[in-house]
C-alpha positions in Angstrom: -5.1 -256.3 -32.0 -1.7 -256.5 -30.1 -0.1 -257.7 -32.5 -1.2 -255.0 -35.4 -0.2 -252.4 -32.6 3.3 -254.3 -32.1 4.1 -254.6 -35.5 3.2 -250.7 -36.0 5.4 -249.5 -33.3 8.0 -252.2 -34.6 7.5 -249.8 -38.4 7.4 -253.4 -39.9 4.9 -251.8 -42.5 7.9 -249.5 -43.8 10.0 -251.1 -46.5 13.3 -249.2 -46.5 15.5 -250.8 -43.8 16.8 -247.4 -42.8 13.9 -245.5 -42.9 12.1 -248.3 -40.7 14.7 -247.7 -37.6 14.0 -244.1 -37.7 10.5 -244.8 -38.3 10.5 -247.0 -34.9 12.7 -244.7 -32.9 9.5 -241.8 -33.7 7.1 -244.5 -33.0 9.0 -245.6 -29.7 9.9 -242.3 -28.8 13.2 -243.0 -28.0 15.3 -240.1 -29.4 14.2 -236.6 -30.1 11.3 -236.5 -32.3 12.8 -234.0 -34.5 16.4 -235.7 -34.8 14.3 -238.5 -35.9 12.2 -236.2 -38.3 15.6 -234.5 -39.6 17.3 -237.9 -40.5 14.0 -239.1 -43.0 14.3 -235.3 -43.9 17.7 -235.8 -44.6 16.5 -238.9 -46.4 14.1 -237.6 -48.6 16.2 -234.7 -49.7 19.2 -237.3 -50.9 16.6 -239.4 -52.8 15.3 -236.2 -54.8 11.8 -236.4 -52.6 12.1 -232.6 -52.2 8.1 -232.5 -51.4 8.6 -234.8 -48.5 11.9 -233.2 -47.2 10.3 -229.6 -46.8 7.1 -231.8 -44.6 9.3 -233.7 -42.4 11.6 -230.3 -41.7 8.5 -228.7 -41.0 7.5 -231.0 -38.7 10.5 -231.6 -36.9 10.4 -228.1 -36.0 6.6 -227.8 -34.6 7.7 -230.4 -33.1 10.1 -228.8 -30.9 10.1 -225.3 -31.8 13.1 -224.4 -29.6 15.4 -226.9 -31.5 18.3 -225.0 -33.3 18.9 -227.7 -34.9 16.1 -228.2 -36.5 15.9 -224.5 -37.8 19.3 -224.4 -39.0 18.7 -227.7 -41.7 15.4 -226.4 -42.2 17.3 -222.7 -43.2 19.7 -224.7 -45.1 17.0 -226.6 -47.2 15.2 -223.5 -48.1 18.4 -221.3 -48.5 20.1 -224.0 -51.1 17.1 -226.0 -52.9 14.0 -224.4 -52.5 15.7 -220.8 -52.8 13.5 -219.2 -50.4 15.8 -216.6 -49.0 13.4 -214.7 -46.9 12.2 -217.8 -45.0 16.0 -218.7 -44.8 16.5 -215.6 -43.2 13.9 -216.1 -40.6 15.1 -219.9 -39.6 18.6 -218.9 -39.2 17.6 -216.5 -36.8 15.3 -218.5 -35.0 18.2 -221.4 -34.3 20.6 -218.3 -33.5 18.0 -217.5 -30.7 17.6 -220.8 -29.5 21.5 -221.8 -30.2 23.6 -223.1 -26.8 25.7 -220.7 -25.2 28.6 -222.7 -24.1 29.0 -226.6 -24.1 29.6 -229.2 -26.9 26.6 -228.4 -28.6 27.6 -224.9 -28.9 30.5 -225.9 -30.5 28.1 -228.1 -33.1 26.7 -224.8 -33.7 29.6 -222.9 -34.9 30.9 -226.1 -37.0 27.6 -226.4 -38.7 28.2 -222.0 -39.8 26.2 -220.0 -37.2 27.1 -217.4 -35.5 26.7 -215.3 -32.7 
C-alpha cells in the first residue's frame, strides 16, 4: 500500500515527463494549486486538447477564486479560442478586482494587458 500511495504522489502513472512534475507538484502541494493547474492548462491548450484546457482553467480558478491570475488566462482562453466574449468579460473583471495594488505582481499585471 505505501508504495502504490508513493508512486501516486511521485505521478509515476503519468507518461509525459512534463506533465508528471506538474502533476507531482499538485499532488505534493508544493506550489499554488492553480499555477500548477494553469501550466497543464497551458499544456493542453498548446497540444490542441481545447476540452481539457477549458477543465483545468476552471479548476484552477475554484481552486483559488481570488487568483487574478487565474482569471486573466482563463479570460484569455475564452476571449481568443472559445470566443465566449461575455464570459470573457466577466473573468477580466474578476482578476481586475482581485489584481495587486502595488508590488512586483502588480507590475505582472499590467505586462500581461490589465488595467486599472
Amino acid at each position: 500500500m505505501r508504495s502504490r500511495l508513493t508512486d501516486w504522489f511521485e505521478a509515476k502513472d503519468i507518461k509525459d515527463p512534463e506533465e508528471r512534475l506538474v502533476i507531482r507538484e499538485v499532488r505534493q502541494g508544493k506550489e499554488s494549486s492553480e499555477s500548477s493547474l494553469l501550466d497543464l492548462a497551458i499544456s493542453a491548450e498548446t497540444r490542441g486538447d481545447m476540452v481539457s484546457a477549458d477543465s483545468l482553467y476552471h479548476q484552477a480558478l475554484l481552486r483559488n477564486p481570488k487568483s487574478w491570475k487565474a482569471a486573466w488566462k482563463y479570460a484569455e482562453f475564452m476571449r481568443h479560442i472559445q470566443n465566449k466574449t461575455a464570459d470573457a468579460i466577466r473573468l477580466y473583471e474578476q482578476a481586475a478586482a482581485n489584481a495587486p495594488l502595488r508590488g512586483t505582481e502588480r507590475a505582472r499585471y499590467l505586462e500581461s494587458g490589465g488595467c486599472y
